[in-house]
C-alpha positions in Angstrom: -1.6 -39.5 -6.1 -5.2 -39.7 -6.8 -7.1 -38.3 -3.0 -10.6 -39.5 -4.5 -9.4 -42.9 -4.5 -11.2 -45.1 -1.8 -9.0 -47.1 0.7 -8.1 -51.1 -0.1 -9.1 -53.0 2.6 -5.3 -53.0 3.2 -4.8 -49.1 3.0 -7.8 -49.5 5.7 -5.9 -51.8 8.3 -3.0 -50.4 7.5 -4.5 -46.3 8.7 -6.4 -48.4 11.5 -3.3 -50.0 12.6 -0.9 -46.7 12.8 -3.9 -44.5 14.7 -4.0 -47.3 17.1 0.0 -47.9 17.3 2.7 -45.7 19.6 3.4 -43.7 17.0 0.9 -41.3 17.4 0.2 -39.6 20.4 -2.2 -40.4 23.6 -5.1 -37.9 22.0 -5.3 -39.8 18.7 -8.0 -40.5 17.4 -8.8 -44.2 16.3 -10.5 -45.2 13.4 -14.4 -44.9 14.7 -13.5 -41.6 16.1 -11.7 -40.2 12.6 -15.2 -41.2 10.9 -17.0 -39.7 13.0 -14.7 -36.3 13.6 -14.8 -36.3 9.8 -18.4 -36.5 9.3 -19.1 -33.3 11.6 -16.4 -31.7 9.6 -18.3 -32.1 6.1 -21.7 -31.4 7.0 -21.1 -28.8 9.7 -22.0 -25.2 8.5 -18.6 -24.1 7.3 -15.5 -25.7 5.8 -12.9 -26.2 8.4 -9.6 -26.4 6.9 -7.1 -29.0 7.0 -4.2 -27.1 9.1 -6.9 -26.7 12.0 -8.0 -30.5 11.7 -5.1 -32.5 11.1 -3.4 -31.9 15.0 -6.0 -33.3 16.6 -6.5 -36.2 14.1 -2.5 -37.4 15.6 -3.5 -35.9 19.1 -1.2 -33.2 18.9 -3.4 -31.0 20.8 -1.7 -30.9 24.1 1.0 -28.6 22.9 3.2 -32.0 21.9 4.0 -32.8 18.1 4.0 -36.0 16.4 7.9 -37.5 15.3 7.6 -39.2 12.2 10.0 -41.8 10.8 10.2 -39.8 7.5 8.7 -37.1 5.8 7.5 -40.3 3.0 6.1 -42.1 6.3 3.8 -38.0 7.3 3.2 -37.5 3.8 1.5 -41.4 3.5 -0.4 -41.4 6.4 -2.2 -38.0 5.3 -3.2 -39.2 2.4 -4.5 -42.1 3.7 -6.5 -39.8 6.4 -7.1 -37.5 3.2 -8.9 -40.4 1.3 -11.2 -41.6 4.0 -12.5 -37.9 4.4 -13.1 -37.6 0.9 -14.7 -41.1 0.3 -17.4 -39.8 3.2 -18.1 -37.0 1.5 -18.6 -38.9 -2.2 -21.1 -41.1 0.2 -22.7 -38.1 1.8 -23.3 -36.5 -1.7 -24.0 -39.0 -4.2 -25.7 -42.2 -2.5 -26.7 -40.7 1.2 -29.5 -43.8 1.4 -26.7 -46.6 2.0 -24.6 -44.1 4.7 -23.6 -46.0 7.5 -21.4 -44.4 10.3 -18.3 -46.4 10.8 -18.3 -48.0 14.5 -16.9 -50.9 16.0 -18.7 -54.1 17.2 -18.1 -56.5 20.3 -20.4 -59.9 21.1 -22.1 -59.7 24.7 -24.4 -62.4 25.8 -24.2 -64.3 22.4 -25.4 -60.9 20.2 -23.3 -58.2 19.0 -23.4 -55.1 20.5 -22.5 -51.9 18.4 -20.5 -49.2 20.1 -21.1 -45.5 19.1 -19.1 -43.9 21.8 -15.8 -43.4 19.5 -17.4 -42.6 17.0 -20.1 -39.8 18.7 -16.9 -38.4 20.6 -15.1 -37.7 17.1 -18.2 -36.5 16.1 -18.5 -33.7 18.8 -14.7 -32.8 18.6 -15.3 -32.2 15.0 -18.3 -29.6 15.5 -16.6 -28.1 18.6 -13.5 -27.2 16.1 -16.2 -24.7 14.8 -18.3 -24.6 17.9 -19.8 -20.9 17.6 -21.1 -21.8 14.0 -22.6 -24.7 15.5 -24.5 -23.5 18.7 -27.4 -22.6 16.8 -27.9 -26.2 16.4 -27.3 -27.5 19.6 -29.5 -24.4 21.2 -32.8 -25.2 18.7 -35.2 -26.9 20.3 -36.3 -29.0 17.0 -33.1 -30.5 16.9 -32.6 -32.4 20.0 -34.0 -35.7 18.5 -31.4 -35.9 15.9 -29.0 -34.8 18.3 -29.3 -36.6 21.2 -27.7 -40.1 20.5 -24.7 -37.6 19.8 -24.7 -36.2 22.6 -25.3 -38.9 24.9 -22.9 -41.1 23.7 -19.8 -38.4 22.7 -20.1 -36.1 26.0 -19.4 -36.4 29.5 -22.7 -34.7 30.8 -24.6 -37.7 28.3 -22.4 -40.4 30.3 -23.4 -39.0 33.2 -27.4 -38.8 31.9 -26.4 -42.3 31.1 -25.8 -43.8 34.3 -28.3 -41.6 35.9 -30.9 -43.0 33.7 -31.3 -46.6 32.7 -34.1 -46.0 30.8 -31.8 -43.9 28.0 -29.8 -47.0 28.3 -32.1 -49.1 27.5 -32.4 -47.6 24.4 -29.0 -48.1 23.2 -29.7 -50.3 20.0 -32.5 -48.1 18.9 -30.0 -44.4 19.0 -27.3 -47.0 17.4 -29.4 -48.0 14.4 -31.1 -44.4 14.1 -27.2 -42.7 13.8 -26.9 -42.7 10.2 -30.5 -41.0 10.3 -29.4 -38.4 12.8 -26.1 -37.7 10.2 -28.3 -37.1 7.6 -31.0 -34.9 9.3 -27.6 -32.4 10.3 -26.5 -32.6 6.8 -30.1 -31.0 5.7 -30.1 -28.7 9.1 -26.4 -26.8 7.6 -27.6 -27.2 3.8 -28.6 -23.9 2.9 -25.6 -22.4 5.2 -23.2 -24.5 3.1 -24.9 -23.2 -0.3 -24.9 -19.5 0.6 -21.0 -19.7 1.4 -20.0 -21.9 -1.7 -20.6 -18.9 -3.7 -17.9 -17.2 -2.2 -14.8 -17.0 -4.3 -11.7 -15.7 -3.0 -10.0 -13.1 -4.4 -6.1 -13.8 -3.6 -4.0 -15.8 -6.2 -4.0 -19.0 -7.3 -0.6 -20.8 -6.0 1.1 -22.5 -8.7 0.9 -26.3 -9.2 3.9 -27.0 -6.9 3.6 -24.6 -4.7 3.2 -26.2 -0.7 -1.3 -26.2 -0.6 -2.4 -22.9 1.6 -5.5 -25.3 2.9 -2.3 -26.7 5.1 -2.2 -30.3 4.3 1.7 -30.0 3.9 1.0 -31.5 -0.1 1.5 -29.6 -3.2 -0.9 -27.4 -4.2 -1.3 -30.1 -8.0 -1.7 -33.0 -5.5 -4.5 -31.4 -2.6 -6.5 -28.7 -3.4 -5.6 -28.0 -6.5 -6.3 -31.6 -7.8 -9.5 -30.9 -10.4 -10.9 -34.8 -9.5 -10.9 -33.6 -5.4 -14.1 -33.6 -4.2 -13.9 -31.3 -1.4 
């Protein structure tokens, strides 16, 4: 099992397919929304680990669990989940110029139209997972331009400014095409937080290669965090 591995087109539909399906649960996330959630996760200030991300990635956030087929059918799907996270963050670190947010498309009047509201609501779940660290953020001033597409598209209070205001509306294509921009300027916001804490080592012991991962992916230890290729 190699996690740095990019998705096939297949691997894609396939991951697409089984967020969308009955098998997971009515909070799901679909794909747009994963990319997004994901995205807040890596550039946020701190590292949230898997065991406090996963739940909400199968919806189970409502106090209900997800019933798999098979523990080859959880362990798969992970992966797969596992895979897209880490090909964002290869793209965040090593070729941030061609970054484009994953969103979804539909034609109206003869054009496409690009919708940003799955993927801005993953977005916000993923920063409100570690929503004290990220208040400064949303409380600075400075930020709001690089924030407010975000917010206006992946809240209910920027619905609501939505309808209220036609003119933000009107805008639409210009916050879609300015997202990856807005990704980016958060990512340089949470640098220097992210630097200060990498050099933090912990001082517990090392789990042995088979040993279940403590980061809570439900992989061995060899095959998750303990893979030397892993890029996160």
């Amino acid at each position: 099992m190699d996690l740095t591995k990019p998705l096939s087109d297949k691997e894609f539909e396939e991951l697409e397919r089984f967020l969308m399906s009955d098998a997971t649960l009515e909070e799901s996330l679909d794909i747009s929304m994963l990319d997004g959630f994901f995205t807040a996760l890596i550039i946020g200030p701190n590292m949230v680990m898997p065991k406090q991300w996963l739940p909400h990635v199968w919806g189970e956030t409502g106090g209900q669990s997800m019933t798999w087929e098979s523990t080859q059918q959880a362990g798969h799907m992970t992966e797969l989940v596992m895979r897209h996270m880490n090909d964002i963050i290869w793209e965040l670190k090593n070729d941030p110029d061609h970054y484009e947010p994953l969103i979804y498309e539909r034609e109206h009047e003869g054009r496409h139209v690009l919708i940003i509201d799955e993927w801005c609501t993953g977005f916000i779940r993923g920063a409100m997972l570690d929503g004290q660290s990220w208040a400064p953020l949303f409380d600075s001033n400075e930020s709001q331009g690089f924030l407010l597409p975000i917010i206006l598209y992946g809240t209910e209070s920027g619905w609501q400014q939505l309808e209220e205001k036609p003119e933000l509306e009107a805008k639409h294509d210009e916050f879609a095409e300015t997202l990856a921009d807005c990704v980016l300027a958060i990512q340089d916001y949470w640098l220097p937080a992210r630097k200060a804490k990498s050099t933090i080592r912990n001082p517990g012991p090392t789990p042995s290669r088979n040993d279940t991962c403590p980061c809570g992916s439900g992989m061995k230890f060899k095959r998750c965090c303990g893979n030397a290729s892993r890029l996160n």
